[in-house]
Each structure stands twice: as C-alpha cells, then as structure tokens.
ROLO-610415 format. One line per field, with one value per residue (C-alpha): residue number from 1; residue in three letters; y, z, x. Coordinates in nm, 2 decimals, always signed. Each point is the difference from the previous one (the first is absolute). Example, Ala and Ser with C-alpha at 12.3 -4.5 7.8 and 13.67 -1.06 7.14 Angstrom:
BEGIN
num: c(1, 2)
residu: c(ALA, SER)
yy: c(-0.45, +0.34)
zz: c(+0.78, -0.07)
xx: c(+1.23, +0.14)
! end
This chain:
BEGIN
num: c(1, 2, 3, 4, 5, 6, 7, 8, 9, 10, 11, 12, 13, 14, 15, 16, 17, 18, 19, 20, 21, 22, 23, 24, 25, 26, 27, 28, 29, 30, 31, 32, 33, 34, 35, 36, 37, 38, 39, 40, 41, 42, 43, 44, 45, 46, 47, 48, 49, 50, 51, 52, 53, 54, 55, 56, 57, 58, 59, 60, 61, 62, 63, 64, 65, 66, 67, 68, 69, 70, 71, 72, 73, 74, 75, 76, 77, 78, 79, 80, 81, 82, 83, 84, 85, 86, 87, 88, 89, 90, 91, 92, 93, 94, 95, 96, 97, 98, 99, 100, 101, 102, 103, 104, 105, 106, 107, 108, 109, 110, 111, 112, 113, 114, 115, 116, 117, 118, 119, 120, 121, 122, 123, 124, 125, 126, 127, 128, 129, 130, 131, 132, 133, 134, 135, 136, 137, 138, 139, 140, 141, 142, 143, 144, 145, 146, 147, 148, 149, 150, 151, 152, 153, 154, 155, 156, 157, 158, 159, 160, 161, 162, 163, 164, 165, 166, 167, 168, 169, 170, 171, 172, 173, 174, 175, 176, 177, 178, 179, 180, 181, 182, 183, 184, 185, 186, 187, 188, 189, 190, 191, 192, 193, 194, 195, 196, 197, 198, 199, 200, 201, 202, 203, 204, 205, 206, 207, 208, 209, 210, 211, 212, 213, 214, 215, 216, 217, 218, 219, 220, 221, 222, 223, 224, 225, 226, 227, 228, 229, 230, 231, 232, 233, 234, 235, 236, 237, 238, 239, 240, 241, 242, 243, 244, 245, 246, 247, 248, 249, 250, 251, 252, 253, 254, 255, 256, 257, 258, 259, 260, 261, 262, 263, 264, 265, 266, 267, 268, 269, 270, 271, 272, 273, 274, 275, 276, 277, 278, 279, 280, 281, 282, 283, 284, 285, 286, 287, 288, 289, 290, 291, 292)
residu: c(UNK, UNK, UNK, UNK, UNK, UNK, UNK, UNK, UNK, UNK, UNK, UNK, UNK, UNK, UNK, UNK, UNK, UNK, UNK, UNK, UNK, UNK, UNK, UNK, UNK, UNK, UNK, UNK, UNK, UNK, UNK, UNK, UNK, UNK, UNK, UNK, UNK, UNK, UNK, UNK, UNK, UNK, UNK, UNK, UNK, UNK, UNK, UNK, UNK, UNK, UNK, UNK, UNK, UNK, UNK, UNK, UNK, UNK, UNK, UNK, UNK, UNK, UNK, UNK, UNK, UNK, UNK, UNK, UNK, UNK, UNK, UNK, UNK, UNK, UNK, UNK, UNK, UNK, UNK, UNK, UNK, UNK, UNK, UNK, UNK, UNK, UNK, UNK, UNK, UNK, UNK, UNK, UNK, UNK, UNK, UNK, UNK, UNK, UNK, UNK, UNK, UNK, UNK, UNK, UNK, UNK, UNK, UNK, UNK, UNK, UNK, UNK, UNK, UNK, UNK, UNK, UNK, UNK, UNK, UNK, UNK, UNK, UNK, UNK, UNK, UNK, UNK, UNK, UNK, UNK, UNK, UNK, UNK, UNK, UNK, UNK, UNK, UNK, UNK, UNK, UNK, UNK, UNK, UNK, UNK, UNK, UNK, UNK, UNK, UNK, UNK, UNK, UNK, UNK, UNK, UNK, UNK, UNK, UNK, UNK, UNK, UNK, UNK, UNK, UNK, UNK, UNK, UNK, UNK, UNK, UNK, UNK, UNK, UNK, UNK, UNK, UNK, UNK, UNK, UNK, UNK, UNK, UNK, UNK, UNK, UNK, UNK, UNK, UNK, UNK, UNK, UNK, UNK, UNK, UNK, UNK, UNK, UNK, UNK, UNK, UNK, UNK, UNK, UNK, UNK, UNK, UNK, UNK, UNK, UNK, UNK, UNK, UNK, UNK, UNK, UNK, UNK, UNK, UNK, UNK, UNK, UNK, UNK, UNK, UNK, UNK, UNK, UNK, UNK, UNK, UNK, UNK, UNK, UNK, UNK, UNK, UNK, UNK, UNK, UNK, UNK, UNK, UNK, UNK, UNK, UNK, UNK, UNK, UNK, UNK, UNK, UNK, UNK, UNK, UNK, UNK, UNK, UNK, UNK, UNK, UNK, UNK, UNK, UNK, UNK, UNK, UNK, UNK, UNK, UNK, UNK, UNK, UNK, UNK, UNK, UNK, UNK, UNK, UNK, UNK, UNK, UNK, UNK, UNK, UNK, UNK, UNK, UNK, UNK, UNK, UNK, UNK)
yy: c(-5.15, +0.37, +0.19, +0.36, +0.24, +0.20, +0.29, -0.16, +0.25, -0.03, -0.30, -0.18, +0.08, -0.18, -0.28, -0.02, +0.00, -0.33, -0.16, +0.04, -0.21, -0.31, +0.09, +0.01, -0.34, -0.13, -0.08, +0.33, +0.28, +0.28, +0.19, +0.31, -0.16, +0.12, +0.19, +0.23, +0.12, +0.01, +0.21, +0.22, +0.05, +0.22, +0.29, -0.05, -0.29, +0.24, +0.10, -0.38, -0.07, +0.24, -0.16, -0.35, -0.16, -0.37, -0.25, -0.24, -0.29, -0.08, +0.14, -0.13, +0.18, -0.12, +0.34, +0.27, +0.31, +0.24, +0.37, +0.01, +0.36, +0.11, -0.22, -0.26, -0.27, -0.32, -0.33, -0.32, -0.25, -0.26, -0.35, -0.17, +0.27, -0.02, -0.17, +0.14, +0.16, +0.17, +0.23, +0.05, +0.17, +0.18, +0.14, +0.08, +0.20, +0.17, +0.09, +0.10, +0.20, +0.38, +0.08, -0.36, +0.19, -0.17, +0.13, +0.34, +0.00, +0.01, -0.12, -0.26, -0.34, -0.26, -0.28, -0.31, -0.27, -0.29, -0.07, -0.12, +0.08, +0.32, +0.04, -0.09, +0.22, +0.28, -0.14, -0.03, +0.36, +0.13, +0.10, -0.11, -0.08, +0.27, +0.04, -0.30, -0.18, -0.19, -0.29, -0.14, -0.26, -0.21, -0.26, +0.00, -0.38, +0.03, +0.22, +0.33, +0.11, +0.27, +0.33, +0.20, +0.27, +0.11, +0.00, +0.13, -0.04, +0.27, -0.10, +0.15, +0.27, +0.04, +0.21, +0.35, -0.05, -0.31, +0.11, +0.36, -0.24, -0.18, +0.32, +0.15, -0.33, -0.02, +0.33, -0.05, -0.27, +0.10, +0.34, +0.11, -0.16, +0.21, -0.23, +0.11, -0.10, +0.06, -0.18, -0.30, -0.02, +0.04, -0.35, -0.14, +0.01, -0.16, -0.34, -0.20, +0.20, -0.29, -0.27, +0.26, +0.13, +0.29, -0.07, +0.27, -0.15, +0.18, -0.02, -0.06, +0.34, +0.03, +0.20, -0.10, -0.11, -0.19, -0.07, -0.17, -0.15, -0.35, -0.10, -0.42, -0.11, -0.27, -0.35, -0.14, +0.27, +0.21, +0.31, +0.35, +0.25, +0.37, +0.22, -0.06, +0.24, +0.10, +0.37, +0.16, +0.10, -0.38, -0.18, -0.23, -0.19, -0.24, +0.15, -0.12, -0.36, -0.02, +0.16, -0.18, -0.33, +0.16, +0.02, -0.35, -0.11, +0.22, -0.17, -0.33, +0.12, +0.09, -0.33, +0.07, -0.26, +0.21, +0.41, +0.14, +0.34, +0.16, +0.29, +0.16, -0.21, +0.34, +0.01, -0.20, +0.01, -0.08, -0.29, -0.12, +0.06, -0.15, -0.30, +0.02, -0.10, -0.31, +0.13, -0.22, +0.27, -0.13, +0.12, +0.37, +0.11, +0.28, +0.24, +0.00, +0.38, +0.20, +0.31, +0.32)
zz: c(+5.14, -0.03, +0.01, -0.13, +0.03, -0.29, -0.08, -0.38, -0.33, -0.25, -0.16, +0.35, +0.16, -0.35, +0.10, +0.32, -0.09, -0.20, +0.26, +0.26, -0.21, +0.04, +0.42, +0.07, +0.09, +0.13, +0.35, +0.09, +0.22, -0.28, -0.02, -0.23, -0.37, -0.32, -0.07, +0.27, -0.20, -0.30, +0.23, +0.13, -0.39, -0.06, +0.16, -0.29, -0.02, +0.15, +0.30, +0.02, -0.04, +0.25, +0.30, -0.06, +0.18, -0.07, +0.09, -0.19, +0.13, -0.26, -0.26, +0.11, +0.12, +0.33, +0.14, -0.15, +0.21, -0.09, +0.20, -0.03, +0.23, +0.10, +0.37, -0.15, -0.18, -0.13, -0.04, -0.27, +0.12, -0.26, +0.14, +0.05, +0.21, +0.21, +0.29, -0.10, +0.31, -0.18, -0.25, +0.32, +0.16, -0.27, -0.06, +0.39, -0.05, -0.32, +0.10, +0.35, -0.01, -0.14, -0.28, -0.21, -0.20, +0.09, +0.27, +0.23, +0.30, +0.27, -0.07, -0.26, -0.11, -0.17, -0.18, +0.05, -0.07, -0.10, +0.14, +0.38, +0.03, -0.10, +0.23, +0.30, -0.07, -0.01, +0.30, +0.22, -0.15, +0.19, -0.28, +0.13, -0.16, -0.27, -0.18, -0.05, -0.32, -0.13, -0.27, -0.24, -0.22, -0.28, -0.19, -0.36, -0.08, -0.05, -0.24, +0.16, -0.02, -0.18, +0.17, -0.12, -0.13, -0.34, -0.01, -0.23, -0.03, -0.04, -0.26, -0.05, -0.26, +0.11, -0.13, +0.16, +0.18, +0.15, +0.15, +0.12, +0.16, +0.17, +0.13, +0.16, +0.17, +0.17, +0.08, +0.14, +0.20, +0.18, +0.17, -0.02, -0.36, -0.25, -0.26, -0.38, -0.33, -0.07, +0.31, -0.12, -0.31, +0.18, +0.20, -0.34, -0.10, +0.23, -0.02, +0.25, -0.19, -0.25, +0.22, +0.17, -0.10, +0.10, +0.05, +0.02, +0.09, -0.11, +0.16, -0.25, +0.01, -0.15, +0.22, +0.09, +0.39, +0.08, -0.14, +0.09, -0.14, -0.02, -0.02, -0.07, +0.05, -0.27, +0.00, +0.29, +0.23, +0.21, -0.11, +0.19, -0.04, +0.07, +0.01, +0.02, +0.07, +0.00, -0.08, +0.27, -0.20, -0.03, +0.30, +0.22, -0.33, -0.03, -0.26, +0.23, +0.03, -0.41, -0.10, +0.24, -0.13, -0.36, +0.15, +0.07, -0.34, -0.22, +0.25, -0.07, -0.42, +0.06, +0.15, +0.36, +0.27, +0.27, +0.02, +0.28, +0.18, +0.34, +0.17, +0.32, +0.29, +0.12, -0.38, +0.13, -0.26, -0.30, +0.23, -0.02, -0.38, -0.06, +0.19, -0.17, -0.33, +0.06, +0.24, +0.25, +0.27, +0.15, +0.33, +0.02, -0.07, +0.20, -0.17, +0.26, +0.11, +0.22, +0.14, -0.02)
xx: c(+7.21, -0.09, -0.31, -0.01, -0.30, -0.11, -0.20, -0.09, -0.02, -0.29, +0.17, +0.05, -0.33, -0.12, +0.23, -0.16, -0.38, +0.15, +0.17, -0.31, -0.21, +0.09, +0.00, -0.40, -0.13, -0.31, +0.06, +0.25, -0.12, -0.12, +0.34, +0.16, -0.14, +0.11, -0.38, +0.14, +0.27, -0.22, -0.32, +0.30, +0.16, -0.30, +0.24, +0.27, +0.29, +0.21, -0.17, -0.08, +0.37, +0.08, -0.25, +0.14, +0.32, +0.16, +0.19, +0.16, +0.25, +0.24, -0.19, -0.28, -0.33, -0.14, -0.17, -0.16, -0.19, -0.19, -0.02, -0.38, +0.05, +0.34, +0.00, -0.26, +0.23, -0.19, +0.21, -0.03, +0.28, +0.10, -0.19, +0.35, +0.10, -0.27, +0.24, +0.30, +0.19, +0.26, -0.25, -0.21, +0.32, +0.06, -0.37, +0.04, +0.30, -0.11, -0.33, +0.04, +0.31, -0.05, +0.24, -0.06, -0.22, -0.28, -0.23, +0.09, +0.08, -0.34, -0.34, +0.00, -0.16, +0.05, -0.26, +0.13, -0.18, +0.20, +0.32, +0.01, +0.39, -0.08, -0.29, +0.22, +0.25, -0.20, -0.20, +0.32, +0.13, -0.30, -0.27, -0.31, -0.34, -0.12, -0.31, -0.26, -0.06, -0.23, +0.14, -0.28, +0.01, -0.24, +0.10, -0.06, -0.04, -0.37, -0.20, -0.07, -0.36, -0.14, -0.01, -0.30, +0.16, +0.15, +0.35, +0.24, +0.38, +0.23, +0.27, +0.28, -0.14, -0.32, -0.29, +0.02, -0.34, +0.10, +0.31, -0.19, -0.21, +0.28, +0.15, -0.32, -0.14, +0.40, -0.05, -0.34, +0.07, +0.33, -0.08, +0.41, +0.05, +0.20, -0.05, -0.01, +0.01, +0.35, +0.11, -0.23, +0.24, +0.30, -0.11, -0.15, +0.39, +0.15, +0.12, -0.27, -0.27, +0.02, -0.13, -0.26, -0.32, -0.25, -0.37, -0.24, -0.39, -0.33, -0.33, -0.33, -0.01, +0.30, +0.18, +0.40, -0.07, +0.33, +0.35, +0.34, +0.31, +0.12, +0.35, +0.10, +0.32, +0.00, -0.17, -0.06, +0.09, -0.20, -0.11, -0.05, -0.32, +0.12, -0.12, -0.42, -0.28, -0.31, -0.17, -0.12, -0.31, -0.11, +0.09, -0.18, -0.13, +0.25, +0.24, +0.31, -0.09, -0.10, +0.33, +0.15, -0.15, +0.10, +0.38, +0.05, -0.16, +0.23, +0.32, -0.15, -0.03, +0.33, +0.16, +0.04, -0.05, -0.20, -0.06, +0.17, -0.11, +0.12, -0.19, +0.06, -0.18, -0.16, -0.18, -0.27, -0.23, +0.24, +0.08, -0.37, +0.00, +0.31, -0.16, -0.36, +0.17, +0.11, +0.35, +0.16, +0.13, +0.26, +0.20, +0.07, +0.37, +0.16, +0.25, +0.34, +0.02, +0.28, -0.11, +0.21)
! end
C-alpha cells in the first residue's frame, strides 16, 4: 500500500472538507474538524487550498493538516488510523524533514491530538511539549436552555445590517482581527458553510454584544464553535456564556451530538465561560514543538 502527500487544489480541498466529516466522534480528542477549513476559507479557496496538505492511502484520505501559521501545522487523522504505524512513519518523515513541503526547517509545531503512533513518533524524534490546550465538550442530548439574549442567524444572504454587525462585533472582540465583509462571504461559500451558521446576540438595549460561528458535521456528530467573542465594549455581563449557550443550541438545531471548543489553557477566563455553560473541560492537550 502507498501513501502520497498532497497539497489539494480548490476541487480537492472541497473533497477534503467531505471526507473529514464522517472523522469527528464523540469520545476523540477535539482534533483538525472540517469548520476549520470552513473558518480558514474566509481568506479565499485558493489561499485555503494552498495552507492545506493530504494524504491519501490508495486513494483513500486518512490525514488532512492544515498550516494554521507557516511552522504551526494542525492534524485530523482518520479514526482507523489512529494506531496505524505505517501512516505515523510517514507523517514523521513528511512533517519533520524540510523540503516535504510541509513545515520549514527550525521552530515548528504541530497539533496533534489524536493519533498515539503519531504522538510517539514525534515524541521519540525529539519535539517536546508545545503550547497548552484546553478541550471542552457538552453534550447535546437534552434541551439547551434559553440564553437571555436575542439572537439572530446570519444566512447565507443576509440583510446588510446584520452582517455589518457580524463584522464589527468579530472585530471588536479579537484585538488583531482583520475580519470584513467580503471575507465573511468568501467563508459563506465554501463547502462546510452549509452545515454552519453565524449567530450574532443583542442585549435589551439592542446593541450587538457577542457573536460566533457554528459548524455541524452531520447528524449525530460533534460539532465545533469557532470562532466566538465578545465586544470589548460589553464585557463582564455575560455575553460569552449566552452566545455560548446560543452555540450549542443552533449545533443541537442542527443535528450534532455534542459542541466541541478548544482554547488555549493560558485563556483562563474563556476556560471558565466555556465551563459556565454547561462545558465538560477535559485534560489539557499540548501541541508537540521542536525548537530551532
């Protein structure tokens, strides 16, 4: 058997986003899901295209990373490949040796959160623990309560004010975003933009307080929330736990088993949110690193 690494063009990185659904299951570290891709297709299916690598055995996709920064790769393994020796070798070689056009030489990380071959490769290659995570998890079998604010959902040709108000309260809650309208349609075109939705929450006075974006992965499956935020003009209200609360009702409107979230471990007080509205945490995840 064979296993060939791939740097995917629009039509693959489409094929991709398909074959990840099925992937996220309740029970799995939170890995690489396919609302990834559809967050990061808000800089263009090309760009998008050109971040993403492969590999396929036989045909068959059973890795998919994305280069979140240029020495920050993020990992989904397939869950049959979990184990499997052989990929694990050749992630290790791919991802470790400069000139596989994956990561440079120096510095670099990699997220991997699922796939103890993998892991132990990298381990016994000599990258050592990386950044902290924190998974969180809530399952969606029950009703979700009601989350006291108004909340509307972004479709995919939304009034003008709505998605203005999108745009700013992104903006407004990541101090580095460059988010905009047009790259908010860009995303709304992509393929996992059809099982996702934006939220945007209002407070009584009717000002736009909070916002995130939901993606499912079909019936059944566990869905992701990213991004989600807060303005910085209304915090310490309780904005983040209602749109939070909002989040995994629209997953559960959608289908999905549980909501999913990671955040840095050092993000202490999205951690608390997170777990305010109804979160399981469970045990932090460290990114593998290798220094220069």
């Amino acid at each position: 058997m064979s296993i060939e690494l791939g740097t995917p063009g629009v039509e693959g990185l489409v094929e991709a986003v398909h074959g990840m659904r099925p992937w996220p299951r309740d029970g799995m570290p939170v890995q690489l899901h396919p609302g990834d891709l559809g967050w990061n297709w808000s800089h263009g299916a090309e760009a998008t295209a050109a971040a993403v690598r492969t590999w396929h055995r036989d045909g068959r996709l059973v890795a998919v990373g994305l280069l979140d920064e240029p020495r920050v790769l993020r990992m989904a393994i397939a869950p049959e490949a979990g184990d499997d020796d052989e990929l694990a070798q050749r992630l290790l070689g791919d991802v470790a040796q400069p000139g596989r056009g994956v990561l440079p030489a120096g510095e670099a990380s990699v997220e991997a959160r699922f796939g103890d071959a993998f892991r132990a490769r990298l381990a016994a290659d000599g990258w050592g623990d990386g950044e902290a995570w924190t998974p969180l998890v809530r399952d969606l079998a029950d009703p979700v309560e009601d989350c006291g604010l108004r909340v509307e959902v972004i479709g995919a040709d939304p009034a003008p004010e709505r998605l203005r108000d999108r745009v700013a309260v992104q903006r407004a809650s990541f101090d580095t975003s460059t988010f905009t309208e047009q790259r908010w349609r860009a995303m709304a075109s992509g393929p996992a933009y059809t099982d996702a939705r934006c939220l945007v929450g209002y407070d009584d006075g009717g000002a736009a307080v909070a916002t995130a974006t939901v993606w499912a992965a079909g019936p059944g499956r566990p869905g992701l929330i990213e991004p989600l935020g807060a303005h910085r003009d209304h915090r310490g209200r309780g904005h983040g736990r209602a749109i939070t609360l909002a989040c995994a009702a629209a997953l559960r409107d959608l289908g999905s088993s549980s909501a999913l979230v990671c955040t840095p471990s050092a993000n202490v007080v999205g951690v608390a949110t997170y777990v305010s509205a109804g979160f399981r945490r469970d045990p932090d995840a460290h990114d593998l690193h290798r220094d220069a």
